[in-house]
C-alpha positions, 0 to 999 in steps of 0.5 A: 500500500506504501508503494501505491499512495507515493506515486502517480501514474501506473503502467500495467501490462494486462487490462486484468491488472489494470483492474486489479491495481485500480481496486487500490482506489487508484483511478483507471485515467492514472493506470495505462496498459502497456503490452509487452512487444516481441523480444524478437522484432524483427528487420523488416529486410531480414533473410527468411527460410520458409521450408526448414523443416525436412517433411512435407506437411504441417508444422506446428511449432512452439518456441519458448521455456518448456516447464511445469507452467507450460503443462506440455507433457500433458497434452502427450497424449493429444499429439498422438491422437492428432498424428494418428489422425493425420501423420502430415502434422509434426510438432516441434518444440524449441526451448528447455525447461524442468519439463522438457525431460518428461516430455522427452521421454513421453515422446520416445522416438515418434518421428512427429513430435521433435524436441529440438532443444534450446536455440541461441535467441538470434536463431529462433526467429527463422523457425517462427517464420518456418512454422505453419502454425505457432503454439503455446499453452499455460497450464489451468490456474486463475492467475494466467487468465490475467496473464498475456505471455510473452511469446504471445506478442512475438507469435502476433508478430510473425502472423502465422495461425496460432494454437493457444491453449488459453484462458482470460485475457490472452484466449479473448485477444485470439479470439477476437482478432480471429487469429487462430483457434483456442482450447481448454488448458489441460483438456485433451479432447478440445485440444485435438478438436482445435488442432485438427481445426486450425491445421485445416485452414485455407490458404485465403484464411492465412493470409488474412490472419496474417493481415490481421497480425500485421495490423495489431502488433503495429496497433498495440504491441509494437515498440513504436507504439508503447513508446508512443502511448506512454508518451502521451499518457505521461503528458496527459497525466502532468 
């Protein structure tokens, strides 16, 4: 409380903790959301690979800490059940995390679901940009339907199809941007109905996701414009 009555403005990174910061009788004029943009931004004139990956088909790819938050060794057996369903859809994982061995031994030698391990931050944006779909996954706890992750601003950037299993804040800006397909944390079933779904989509419908990321991160998630907002939120509010 002794920090919330000796300052004036506050920056809060989800209109979820925008509320909660204004229960401290703080009004909503004194509290700017500000997204997080991508650690990842990239240049514009940047080489990019598109077929990176050996088999033909679908490649969904997550990128980012594999942990016990993330929860994807609990979705093992939904993966499965997608490849059986169609063995052109492979699964790549790239990063590392107190989770990774579990998912790693689950995985055993399945030849659709690659664990790729940690790759140097300068490197990760080529597989994004290789990927067809991009996924991410928080495991069911109230506190992450507050949450925006971070990768969710990077995977915006990019502009592929996105496959969250989400909740709150950061499932309703997927939804209603119409940037992919959401599901259930932690629900199997509604996991591969997603799956199957997204991995479906037309070529028309990429490309206008893709349209539809390219104006968002430009609108709310960009450097440019946090920096533009809090620019004019602080000569607002002096």
């Amino acid at each position: 409380n002794f920090y919330y009555k000796s300052f004036d403005l506050f920056v809060t990174v989800s209109e979820s903790f925008r509320h909660i910061v204004s229960k401290k009788t703080i009004g909503l004029d004194r509290i700017l959301t500000l997204y997080n943009w991508s650690m990842v931004e990239r240049d514009a004139s940047s080489e990019v690979t598109p077929h990176l990956f050996e088999n033909k088909g679908t490649h969904i790819v997550y990128a980012g800490n594999i942990g016990v938050h993330q929860g994807l060794s609990k979705l093992y057996e939904g993966m499965v059940n997608v490849v059986k369903e169609n063995s052109a859809i492979y699964f790549h994982f790239f990063g590392d995390g107190t989770d990774f061995q579990v998912l790693k031994d689950l995985v055993g030698k399945n030849n659709n679901i690659i664990l790729h391990g940690r790759v140097a931050s300068t490197e990760i944006g080529k597989y994004l940009e290789a990927a067809d779909i991009l996924f991410l996954n928080l495991i069911k706890e109230p506190i992450y339907e507050c949450i925006i992750p971070s990768k969710l601003q990077a995977y915006v950037e990019v502009g592929k199809p996105i496959l969250g299993g989400l909740e709150g804040e950061a499932k309703n800006l997927i939804m209603q941007n119409n940037l992919g397909e959401v599901f259930e944390p932690e629900n199997i079933a509604d996991f591969e109905r997603a799956t199957l779904k997204i991995t479906s989509s037309t070529i028309d419908n990429i490309k206008e996701i893709k349209q539809r990321s390219v104006d968002l991160y430009a609108e709310k998630f960009s450097r440019k414009a946090g920096v533009n907002r809090l620019d004019k939120f602080i000569k607002k509010n002096i």
